[in-house]
C-alpha positions in Angstrom: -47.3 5.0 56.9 -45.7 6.9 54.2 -46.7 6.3 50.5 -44.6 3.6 48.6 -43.3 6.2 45.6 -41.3 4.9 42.7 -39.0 6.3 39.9 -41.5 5.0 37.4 -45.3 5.0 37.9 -47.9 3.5 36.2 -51.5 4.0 35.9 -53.0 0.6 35.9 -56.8 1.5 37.0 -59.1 -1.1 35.4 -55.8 -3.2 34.3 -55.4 -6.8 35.7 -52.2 -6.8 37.8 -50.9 -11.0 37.5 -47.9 -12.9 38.5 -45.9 -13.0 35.6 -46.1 -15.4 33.2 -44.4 -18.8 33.0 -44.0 -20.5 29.9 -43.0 -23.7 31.0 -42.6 -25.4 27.5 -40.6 -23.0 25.6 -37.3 -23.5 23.7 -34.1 -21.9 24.3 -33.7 -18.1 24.3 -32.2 -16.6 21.0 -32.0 -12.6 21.3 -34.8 -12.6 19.4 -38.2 -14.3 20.7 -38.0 -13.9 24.2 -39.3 -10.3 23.0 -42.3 -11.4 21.8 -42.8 -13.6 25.0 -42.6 -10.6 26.7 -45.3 -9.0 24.6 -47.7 -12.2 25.4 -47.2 -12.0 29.0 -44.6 -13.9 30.0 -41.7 -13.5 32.1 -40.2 -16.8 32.8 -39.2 -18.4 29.6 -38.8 -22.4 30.9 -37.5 -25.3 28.1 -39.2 -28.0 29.6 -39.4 -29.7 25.9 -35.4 -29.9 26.8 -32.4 -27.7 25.8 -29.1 -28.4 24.2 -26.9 -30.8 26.0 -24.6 -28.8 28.3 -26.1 -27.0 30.9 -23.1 -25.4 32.2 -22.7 -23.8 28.9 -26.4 -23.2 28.4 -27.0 -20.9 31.4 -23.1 -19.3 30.4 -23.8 -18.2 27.1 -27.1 -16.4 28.4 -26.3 -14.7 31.5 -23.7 -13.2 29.8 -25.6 -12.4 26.6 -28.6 -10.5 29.0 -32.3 -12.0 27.9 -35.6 -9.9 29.7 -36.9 -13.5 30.6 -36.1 -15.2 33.6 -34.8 -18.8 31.5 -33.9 -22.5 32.6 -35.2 -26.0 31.4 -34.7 -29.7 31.5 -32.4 -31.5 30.4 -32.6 -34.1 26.7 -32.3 -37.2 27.5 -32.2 -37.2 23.3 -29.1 -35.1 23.4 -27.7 -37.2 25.9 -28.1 -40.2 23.8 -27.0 -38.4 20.4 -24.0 -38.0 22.9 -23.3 -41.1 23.6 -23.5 -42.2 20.3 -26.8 -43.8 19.9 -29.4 -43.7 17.2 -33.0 -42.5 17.8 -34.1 -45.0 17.1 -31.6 -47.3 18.7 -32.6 -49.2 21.8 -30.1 -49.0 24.5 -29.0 -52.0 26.5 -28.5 -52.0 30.1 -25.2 -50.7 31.1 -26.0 -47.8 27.8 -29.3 -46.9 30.4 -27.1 -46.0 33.1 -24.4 -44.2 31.4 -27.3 -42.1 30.1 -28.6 -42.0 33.5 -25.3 -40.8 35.2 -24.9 -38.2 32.6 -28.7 -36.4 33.1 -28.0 -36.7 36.6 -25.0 -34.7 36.1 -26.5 -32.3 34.0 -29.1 -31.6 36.3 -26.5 -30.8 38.9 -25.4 -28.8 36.6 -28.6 -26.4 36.7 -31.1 -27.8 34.2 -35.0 -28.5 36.2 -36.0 -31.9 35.1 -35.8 -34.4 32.2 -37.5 -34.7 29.1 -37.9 -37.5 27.1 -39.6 -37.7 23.9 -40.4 -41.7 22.4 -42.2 -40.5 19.9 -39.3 -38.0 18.1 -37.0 -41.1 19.5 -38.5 -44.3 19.3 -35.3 -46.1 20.8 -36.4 -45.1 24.3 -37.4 -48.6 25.6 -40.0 -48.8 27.9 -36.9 -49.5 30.6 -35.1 -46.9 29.5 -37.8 -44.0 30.2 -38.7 -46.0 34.2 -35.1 -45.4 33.9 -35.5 -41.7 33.7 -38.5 -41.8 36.2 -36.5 -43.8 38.6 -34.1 -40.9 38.6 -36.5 -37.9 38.6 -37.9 -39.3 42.3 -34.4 -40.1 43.5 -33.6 -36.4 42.3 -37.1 -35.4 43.5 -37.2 -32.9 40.1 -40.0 -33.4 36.9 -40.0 -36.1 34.2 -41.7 -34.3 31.2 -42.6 -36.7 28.4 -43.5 -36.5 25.1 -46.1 -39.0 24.8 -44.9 -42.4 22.6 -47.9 -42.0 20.0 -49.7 -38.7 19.1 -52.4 -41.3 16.2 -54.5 -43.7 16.4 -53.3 -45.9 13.7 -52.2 -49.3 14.8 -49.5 -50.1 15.7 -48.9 -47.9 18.6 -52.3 -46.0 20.2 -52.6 -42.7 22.1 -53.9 -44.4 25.0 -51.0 -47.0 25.2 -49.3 -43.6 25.3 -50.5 -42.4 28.1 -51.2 -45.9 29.8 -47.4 -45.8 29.7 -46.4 -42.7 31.7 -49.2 -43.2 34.2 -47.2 -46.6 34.7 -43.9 -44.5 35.2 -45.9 -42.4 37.2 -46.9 -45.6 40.1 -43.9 -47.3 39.1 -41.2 -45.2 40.0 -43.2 -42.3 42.5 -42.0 -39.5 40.4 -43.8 -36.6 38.9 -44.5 -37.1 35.1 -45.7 -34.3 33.1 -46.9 -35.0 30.0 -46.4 -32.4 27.2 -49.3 -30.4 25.0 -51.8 -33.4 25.8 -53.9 -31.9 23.1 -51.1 -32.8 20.5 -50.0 -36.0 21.6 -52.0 -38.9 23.7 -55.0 -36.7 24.0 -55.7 -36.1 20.3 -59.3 -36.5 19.6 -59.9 -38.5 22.6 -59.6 -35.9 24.9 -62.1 -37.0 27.6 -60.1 -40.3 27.9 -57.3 -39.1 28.4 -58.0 -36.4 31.1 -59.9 -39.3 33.1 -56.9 -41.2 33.1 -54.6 -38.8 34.5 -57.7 -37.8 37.1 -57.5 -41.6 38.0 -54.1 -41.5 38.1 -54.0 -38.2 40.4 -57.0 -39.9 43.0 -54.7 -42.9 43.2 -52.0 -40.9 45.0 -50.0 -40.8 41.6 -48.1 -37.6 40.9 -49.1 -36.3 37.4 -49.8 -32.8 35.2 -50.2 -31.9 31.5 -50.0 -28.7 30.0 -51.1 -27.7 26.2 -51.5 -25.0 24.0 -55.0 -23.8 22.8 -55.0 -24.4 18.8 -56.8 -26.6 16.5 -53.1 -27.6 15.1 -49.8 -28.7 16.0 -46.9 -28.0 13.8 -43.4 -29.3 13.5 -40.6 -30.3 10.7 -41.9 -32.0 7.8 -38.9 -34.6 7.4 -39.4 -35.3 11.7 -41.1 -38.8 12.4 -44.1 -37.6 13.4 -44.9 -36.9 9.8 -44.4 -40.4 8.8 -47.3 -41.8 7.1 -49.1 -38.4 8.3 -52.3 -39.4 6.0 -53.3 -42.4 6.9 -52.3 -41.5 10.8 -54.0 -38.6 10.9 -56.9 -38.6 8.1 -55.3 -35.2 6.8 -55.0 -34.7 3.2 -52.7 -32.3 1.7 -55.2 -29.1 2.2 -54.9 -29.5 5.8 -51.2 -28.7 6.1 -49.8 -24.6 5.7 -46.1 -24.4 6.6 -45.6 -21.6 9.2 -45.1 -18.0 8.1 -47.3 -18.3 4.4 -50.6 -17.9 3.8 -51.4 -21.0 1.7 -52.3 -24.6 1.9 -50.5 -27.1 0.7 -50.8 -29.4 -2.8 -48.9 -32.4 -3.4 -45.9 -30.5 -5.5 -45.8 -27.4 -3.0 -45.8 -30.3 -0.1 -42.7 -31.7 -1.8 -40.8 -28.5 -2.0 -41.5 -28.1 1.4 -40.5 -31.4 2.3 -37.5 -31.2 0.5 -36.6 -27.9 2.9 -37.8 -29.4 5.9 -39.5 -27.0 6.5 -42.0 -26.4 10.0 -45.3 -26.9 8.6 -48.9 -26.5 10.4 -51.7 -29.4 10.9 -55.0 -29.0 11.1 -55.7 -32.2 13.4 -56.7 -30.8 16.6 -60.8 -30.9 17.4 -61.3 -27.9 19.2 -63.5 -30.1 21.7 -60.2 -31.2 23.2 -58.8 -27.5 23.6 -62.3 -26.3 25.1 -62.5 -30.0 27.9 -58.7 -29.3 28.3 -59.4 -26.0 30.2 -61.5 -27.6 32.8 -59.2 -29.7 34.1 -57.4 -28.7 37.2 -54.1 -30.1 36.8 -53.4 -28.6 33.5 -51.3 -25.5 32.3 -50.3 -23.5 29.5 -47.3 -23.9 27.4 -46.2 -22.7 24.0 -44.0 -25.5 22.8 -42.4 -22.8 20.3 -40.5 -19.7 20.5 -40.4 -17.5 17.6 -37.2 -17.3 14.7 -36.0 -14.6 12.9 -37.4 -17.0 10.1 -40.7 -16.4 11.3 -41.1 -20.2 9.9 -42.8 -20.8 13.2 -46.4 -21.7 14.9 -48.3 -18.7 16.2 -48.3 -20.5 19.7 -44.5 -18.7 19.9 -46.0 -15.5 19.9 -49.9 -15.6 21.1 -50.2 -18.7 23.2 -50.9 -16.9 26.9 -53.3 -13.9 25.0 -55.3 -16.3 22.9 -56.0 -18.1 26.5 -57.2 -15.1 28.0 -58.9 -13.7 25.2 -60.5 -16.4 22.7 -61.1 -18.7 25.9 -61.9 -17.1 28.8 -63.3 -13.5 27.8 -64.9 -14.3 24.3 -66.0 -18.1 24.8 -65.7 -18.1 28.8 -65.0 -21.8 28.8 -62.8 -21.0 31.3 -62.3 -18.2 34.2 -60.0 -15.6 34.2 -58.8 -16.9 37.7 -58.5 -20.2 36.5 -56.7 -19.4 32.9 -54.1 -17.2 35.0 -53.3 -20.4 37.3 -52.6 -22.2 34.3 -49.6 -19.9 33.5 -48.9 -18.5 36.6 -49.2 -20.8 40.5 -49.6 -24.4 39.0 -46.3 -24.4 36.2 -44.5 -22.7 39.6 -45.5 -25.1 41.6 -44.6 -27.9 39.5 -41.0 -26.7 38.6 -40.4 -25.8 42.5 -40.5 -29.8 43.1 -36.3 -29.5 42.3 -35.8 -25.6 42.1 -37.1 -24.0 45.1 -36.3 -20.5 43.7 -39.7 -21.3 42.0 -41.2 -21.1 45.5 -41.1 -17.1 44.6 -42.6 -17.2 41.1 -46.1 -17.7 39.7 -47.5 -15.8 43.2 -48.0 -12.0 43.9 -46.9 -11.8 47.8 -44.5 -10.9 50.6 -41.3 -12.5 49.5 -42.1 -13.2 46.1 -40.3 -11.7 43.2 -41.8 -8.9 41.3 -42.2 -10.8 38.0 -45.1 -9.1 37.6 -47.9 -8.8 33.8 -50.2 -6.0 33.5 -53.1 -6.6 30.9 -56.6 -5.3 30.1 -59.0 -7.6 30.6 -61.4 -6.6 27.6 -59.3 -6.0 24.8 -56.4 -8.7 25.8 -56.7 -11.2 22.4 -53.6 -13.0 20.4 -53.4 -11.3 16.9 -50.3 -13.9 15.2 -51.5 -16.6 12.4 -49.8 -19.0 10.5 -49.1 -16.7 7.7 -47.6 -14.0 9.9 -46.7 -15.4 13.4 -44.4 -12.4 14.5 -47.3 -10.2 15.7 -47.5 -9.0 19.7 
């Protein structure tokens, strides 16, 4: 047969030659860090943390506006409830369930991939309210992707009644729940629990994933709920918080500034233990629960989360393959999104039919280089 020549060729000899990579907890594209997921790897830039309400106007603005990542996501059951007028922390009553029900149903036929739901961030999603949601997601045969309830260990309210809870969805209602950055929330510090009850879960015939992102912290807004009573939830003190794009830790008065700005601040409450058992297990994947601002106020995780995998984890500490790590981000956050969205079916793959999303790296020098202080580093 005749050679396959192209206009643009590429000497790749010792490279490793991947499916692209899907991030399948970003945020929304915003001309601006979908760049630098480009620079880490990835290709397909998925919200499954949710996206603003409308979908219709969602996938609009950015066809028009041109992105270099492929881009989708689920939709917010928060939004959805901001929508119809309700509090976060509001419990809805029955008939408020279904109009929120009948409204994610249309915005997935609208074009988003799933739902999200997040108790923790909105603490008036009843427990009826989020079977609800499940109910829906196996009618609609698409992901629920949940934000565990708790992320401490402080009563009232316990990681593993967190994740008790959506293995419950999970049996209750037959759908696929994915729960978010496991290391973060429901899996903190009790990592090894929480991976045998989703295993349990999985040998029961249950449909279930997780996904996280491999740091020792987790970072969000200061005035957001999960920073209530931060102290005494998570034994931190003030030297274990840095808000994102400075170099120093906090005090009480620079804490208070920050506060006052609401401003996304870094915490060191993540045992590394949990990154390191989080690798072995074989229904979890990578995702980056950030995309990088032009503030730069962001975690590192928007810039480095897929080249800290294959560098840090599975070249420097080998804790996990190179095979393995590119499933993670590549054939398992495909095959999960394909449940609803069968375009999927071509992603995450390098074969006959599939679409050439395709990342080249070097296997020896590959390594994250973004921090805290400076997050906006390919």
């Amino acid at each position: 047969e005749d050679p396959i020549d192209g206009a643009n060729q590429i000497d790749v000899t010792g490279q490793v030659i991947s499916p692209g990579f899907i991030d399948i907890l970003s945020y929304e594209p915003n001309g601006y860090g979908e760049w630098w997921k480009v620079a880490d790897g990835v290709t397909s830039n998925i919200g499954m943390h949710g996206l603003r309400f409308d979908a219709e106007d969602f996938y609009d603005e950015w066809t028009a506006a041109g992105t270099p990542v492929h881009f989708g996501g689920a939709v917010h059951n928060s939004h959805v409830r901001q929508q119809l007028g309700l509090r976060i922390d509001q419990e809805a009553g029955a008939g408020q369930v279904d109009d929120i029900a009948a409204v994610v149903e249309a915005q997935i036929g609208a074009g988003y991939l799933g739902i999200h739901v997040q108790p923790e961030y909105a603490p008036g999603v009843s427990g009826d309210e989020l079977e609800e949601m499940g109910l829906l997601a196996a009618r609609l045969d698409v992901p629920l992707c949940v934000h565990a309830r708790y992320s401490d260990d402080l009563e009232p309210g316990v990681q593993s009644e967190a994740t008790r809870e959506l293995v419950a969805v999970a049996r209750e209602t037959g759908c696929h729940v994915h729960v978010e950055h496991l290391n973060s929330t429901g899996g903190t510090g009790r990592m090894t629990e929480a991976l045998g009850e989703l295993d349990a879960a999985i040998s029961e015939g249950l449909r279930m994933s997780s996904c996280m992102y491999p740091y020792e912290f987790w970072a969000t807004y200061l005035q957001s709920s999960r920073f209530n009573n931060w102290q005494e939830k998570y034994g931190l003190s003030y030297g274990d918080l840095q808000v994102a794009g400075t170099s120093e830790r906090l005090d009480e008065q620079s804490y208070l500034d920050a506060l006052d700005a609401n401003l996304l601040t870094a915490a060191f409450a993540i045992p590394e233990s949990d990154i390191i058992e989080g690798f072995a297990a074989p229904f979890m994947m990578i995702g980056s629960d950030a995309i990088l601002e032009p503030s730069h106020n962001n975690h590192p995780r928007s810039t480095g989360c897929f080249s800290r995998t294959l560098g840090l984890y599975a070249r420097e500490q080998g804790v996990v393959s190179l095979v393995d790590a590119l499933a993670m981000m590549t054939v398992r956050p495909a095959e999960l999104l394909a449940l609803g969205t069968p375009a999927m079916e071509r992603k995450g793959r390098l074969q006959i039919g599939a679409d050439a999303d395709v990342t080249v790296f070097d296997p020896l020098t590959i390594r994250d280089r973004s921090t805290i202080a400076n997050p906006a580093q390919e």
